[in-house]
N, CA, C and O atoms as CSV, one atom per row, in Angstrom:
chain,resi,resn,atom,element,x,y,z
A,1,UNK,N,N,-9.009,17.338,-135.234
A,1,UNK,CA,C,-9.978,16.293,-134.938
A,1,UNK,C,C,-10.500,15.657,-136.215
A,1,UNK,O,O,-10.648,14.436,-136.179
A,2,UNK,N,N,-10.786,16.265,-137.282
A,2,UNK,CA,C,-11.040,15.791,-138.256
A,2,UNK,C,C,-10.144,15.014,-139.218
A,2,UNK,O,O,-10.743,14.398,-140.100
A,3,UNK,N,N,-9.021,14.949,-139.202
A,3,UNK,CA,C,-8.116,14.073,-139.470
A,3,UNK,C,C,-8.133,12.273,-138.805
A,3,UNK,O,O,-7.794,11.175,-139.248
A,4,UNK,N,N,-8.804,12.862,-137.381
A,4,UNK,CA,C,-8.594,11.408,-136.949
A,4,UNK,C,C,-10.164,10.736,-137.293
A,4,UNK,O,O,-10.226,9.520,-137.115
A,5,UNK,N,N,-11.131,11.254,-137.654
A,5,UNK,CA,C,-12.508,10.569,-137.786
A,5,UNK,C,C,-11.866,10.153,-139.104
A,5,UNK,O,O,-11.836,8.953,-139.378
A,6,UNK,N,N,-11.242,11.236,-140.115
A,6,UNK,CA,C,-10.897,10.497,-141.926
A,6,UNK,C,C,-9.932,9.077,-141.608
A,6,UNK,O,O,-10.022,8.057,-142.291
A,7,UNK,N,N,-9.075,9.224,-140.527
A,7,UNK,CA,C,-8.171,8.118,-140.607
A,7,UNK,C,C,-9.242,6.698,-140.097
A,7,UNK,O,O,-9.591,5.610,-140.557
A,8,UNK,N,N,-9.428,7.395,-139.063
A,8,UNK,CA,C,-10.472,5.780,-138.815
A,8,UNK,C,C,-11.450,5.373,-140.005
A,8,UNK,O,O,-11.589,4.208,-140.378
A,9,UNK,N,N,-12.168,6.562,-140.607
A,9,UNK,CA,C,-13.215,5.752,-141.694
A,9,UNK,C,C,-12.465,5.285,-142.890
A,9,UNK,O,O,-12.871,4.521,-143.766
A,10,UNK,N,N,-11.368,5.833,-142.794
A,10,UNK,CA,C,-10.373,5.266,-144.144
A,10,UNK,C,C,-9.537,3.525,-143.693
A,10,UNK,O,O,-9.206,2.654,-144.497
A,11,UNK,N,N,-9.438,3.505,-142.615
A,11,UNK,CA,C,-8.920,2.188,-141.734
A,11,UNK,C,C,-10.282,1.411,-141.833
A,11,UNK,O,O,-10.193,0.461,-142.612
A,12,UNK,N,N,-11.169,1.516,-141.419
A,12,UNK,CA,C,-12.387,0.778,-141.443
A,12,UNK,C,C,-12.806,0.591,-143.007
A,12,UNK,O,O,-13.449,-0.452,-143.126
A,13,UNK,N,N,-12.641,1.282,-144.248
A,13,UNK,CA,C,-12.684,1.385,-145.408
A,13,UNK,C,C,-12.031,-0.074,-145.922
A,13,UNK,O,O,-12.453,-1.128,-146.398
A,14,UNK,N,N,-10.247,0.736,-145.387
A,14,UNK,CA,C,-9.178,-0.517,-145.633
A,14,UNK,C,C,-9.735,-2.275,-145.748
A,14,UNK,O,O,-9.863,-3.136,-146.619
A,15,UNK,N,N,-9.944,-2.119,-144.276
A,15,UNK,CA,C,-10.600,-3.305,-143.871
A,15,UNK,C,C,-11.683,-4.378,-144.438
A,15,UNK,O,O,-11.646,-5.603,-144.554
A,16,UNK,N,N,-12.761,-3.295,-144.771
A,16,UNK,CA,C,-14.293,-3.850,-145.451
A,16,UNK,C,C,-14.177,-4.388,-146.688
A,16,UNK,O,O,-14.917,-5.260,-147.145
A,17,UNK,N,N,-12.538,-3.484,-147.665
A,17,UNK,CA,C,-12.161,-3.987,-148.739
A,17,UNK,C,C,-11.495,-5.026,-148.866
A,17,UNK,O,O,-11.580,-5.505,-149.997
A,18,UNK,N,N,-10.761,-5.665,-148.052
A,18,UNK,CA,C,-10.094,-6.215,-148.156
A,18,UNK,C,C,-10.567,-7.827,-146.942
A,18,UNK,O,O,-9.925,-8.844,-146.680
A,19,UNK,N,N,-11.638,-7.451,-146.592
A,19,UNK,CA,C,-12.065,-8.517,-146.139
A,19,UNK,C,C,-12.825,-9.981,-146.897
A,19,UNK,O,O,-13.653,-9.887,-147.803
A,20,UNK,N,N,-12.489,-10.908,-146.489
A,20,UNK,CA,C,-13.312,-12.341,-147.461
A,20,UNK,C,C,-14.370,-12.537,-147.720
A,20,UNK,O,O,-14.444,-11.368,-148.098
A,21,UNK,N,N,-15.409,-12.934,-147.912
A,21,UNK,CA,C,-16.596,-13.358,-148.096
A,21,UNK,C,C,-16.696,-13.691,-146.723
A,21,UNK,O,O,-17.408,-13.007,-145.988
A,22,UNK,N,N,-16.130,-14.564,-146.339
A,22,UNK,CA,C,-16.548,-14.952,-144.546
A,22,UNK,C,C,-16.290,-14.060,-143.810
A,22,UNK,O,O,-17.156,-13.652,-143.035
A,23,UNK,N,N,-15.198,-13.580,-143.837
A,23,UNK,CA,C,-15.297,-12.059,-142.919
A,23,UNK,C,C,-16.840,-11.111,-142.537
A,23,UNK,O,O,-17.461,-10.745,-141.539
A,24,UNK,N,N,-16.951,-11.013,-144.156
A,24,UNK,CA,C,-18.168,-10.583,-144.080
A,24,UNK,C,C,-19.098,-10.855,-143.556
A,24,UNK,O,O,-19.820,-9.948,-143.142
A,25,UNK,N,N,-19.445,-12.177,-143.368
A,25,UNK,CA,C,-20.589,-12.741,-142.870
A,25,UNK,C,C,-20.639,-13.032,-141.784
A,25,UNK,O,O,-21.752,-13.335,-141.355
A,26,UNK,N,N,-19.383,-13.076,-140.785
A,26,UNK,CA,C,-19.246,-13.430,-139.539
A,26,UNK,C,C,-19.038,-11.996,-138.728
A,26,UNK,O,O,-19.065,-11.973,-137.497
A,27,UNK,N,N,-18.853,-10.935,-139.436
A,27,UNK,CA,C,-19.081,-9.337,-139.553
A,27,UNK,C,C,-20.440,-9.256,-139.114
A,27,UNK,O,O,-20.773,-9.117,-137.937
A,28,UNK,N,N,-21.418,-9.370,-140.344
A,28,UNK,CA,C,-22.505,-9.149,-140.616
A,28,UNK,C,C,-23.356,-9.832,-139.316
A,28,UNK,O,O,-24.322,-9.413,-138.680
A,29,UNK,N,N,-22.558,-11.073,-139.213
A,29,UNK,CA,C,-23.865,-11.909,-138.210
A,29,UNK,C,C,-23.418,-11.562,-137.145
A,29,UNK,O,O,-24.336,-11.933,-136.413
A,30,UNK,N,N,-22.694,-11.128,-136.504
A,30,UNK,CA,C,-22.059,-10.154,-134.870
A,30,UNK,C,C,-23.018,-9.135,-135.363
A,30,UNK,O,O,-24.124,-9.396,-134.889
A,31,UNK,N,N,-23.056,-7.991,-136.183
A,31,UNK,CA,C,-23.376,-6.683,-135.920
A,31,UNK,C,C,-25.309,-6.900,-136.098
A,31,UNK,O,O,-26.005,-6.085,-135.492
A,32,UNK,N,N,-25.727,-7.566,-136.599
A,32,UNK,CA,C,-27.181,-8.510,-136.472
A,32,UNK,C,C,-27.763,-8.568,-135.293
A,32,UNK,O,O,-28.775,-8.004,-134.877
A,33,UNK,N,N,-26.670,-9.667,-134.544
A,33,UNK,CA,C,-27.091,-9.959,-132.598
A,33,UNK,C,C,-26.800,-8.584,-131.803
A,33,UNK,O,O,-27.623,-8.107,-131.022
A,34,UNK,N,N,-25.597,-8.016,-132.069
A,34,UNK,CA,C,-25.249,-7.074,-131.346
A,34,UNK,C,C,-26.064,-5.503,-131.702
A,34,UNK,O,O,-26.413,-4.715,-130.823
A,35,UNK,N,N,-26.164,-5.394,-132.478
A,35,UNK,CA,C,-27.438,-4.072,-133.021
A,35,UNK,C,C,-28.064,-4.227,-134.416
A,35,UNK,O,O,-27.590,-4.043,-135.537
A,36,UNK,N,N,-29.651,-4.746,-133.869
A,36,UNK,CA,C,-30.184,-5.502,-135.146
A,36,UNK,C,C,-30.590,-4.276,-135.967
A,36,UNK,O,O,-30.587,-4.328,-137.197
A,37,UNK,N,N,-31.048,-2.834,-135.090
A,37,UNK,CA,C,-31.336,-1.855,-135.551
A,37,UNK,C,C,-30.507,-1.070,-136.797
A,37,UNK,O,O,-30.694,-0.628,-137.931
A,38,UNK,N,N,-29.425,-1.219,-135.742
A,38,UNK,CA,C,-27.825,-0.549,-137.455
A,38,UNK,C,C,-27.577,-1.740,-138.603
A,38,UNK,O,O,-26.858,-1.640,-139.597
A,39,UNK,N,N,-28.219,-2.673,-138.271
A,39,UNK,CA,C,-27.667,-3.977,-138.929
A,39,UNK,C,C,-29.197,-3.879,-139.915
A,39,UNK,O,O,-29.019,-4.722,-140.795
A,40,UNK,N,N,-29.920,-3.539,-140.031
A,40,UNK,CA,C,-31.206,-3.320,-140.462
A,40,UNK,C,C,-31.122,-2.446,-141.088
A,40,UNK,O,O,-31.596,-2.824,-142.160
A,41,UNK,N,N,-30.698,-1.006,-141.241
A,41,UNK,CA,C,-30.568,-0.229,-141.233
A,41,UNK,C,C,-29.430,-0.220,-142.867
A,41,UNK,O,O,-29.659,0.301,-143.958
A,42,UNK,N,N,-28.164,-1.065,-142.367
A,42,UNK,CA,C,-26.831,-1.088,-143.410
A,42,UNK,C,C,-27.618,-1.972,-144.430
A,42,UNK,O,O,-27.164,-1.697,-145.541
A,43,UNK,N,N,-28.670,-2.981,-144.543
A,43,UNK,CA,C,-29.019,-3.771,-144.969
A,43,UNK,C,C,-29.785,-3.135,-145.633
A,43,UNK,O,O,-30.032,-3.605,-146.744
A,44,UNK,N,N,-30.290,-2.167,-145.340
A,44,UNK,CA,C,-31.377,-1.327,-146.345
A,44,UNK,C,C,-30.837,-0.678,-147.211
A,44,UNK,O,O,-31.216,-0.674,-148.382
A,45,UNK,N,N,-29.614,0.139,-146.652
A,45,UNK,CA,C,-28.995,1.230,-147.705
A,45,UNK,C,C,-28.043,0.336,-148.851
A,45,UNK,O,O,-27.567,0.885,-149.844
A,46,UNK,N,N,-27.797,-1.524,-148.458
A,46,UNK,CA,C,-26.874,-1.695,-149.496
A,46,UNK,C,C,-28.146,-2.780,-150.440
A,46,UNK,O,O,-28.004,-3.196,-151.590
A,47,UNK,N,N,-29.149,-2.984,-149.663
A,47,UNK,CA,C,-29.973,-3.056,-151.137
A,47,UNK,C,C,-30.514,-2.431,-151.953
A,47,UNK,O,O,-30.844,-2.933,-153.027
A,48,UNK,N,N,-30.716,-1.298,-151.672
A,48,UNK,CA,C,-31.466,0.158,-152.541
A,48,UNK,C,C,-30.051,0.254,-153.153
A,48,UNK,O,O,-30.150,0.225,-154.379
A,49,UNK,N,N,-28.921,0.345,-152.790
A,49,UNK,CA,C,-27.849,0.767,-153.868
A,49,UNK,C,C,-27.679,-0.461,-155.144
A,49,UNK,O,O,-27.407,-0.302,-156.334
A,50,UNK,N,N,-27.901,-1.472,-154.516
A,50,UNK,CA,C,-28.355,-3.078,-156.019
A,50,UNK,C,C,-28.774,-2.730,-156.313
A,50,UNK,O,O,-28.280,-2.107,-157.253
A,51,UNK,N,N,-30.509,-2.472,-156.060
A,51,UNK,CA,C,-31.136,-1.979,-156.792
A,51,UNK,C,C,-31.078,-0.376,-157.605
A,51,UNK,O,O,-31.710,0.076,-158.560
A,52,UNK,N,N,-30.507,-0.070,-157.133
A,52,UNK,CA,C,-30.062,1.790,-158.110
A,52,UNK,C,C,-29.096,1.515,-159.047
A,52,UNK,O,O,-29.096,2.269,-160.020
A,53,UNK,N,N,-28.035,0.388,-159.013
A,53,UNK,CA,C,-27.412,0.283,-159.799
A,53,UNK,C,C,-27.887,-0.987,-161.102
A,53,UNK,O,O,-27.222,-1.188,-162.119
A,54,UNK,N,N,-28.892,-1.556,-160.816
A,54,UNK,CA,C,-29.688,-2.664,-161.998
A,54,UNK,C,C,-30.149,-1.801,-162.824
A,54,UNK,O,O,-30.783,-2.169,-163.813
């Protein structure tokens, strides 16, 4: 079982890397409407990491 959670977060990994700037944002603005809570949430942990890395 644990093979298949690494393959999916490594596929979803794949993905996030290799996605465009618009990807992103048309990503970002679905997961916003659709769960503002996790979308709130990802938004917190990737500005504290800007800021940890300034």
């Amino acid at each position: 079982m644990g093979s298949i959670v690494t393959e999916t977060a490594r596929s979803r990994w794949d993905r996030l890397t290799s996605a465009t700037f618009e990807q992103m944002k048309t990503a970002l603005a679905f997961l916003s409407a659709f769960s503002p809570d996790e979308f709130d949430h990802a938004m917190d942990v990737a500005q504290s990491g800007v800021r940890a890395a300034q």
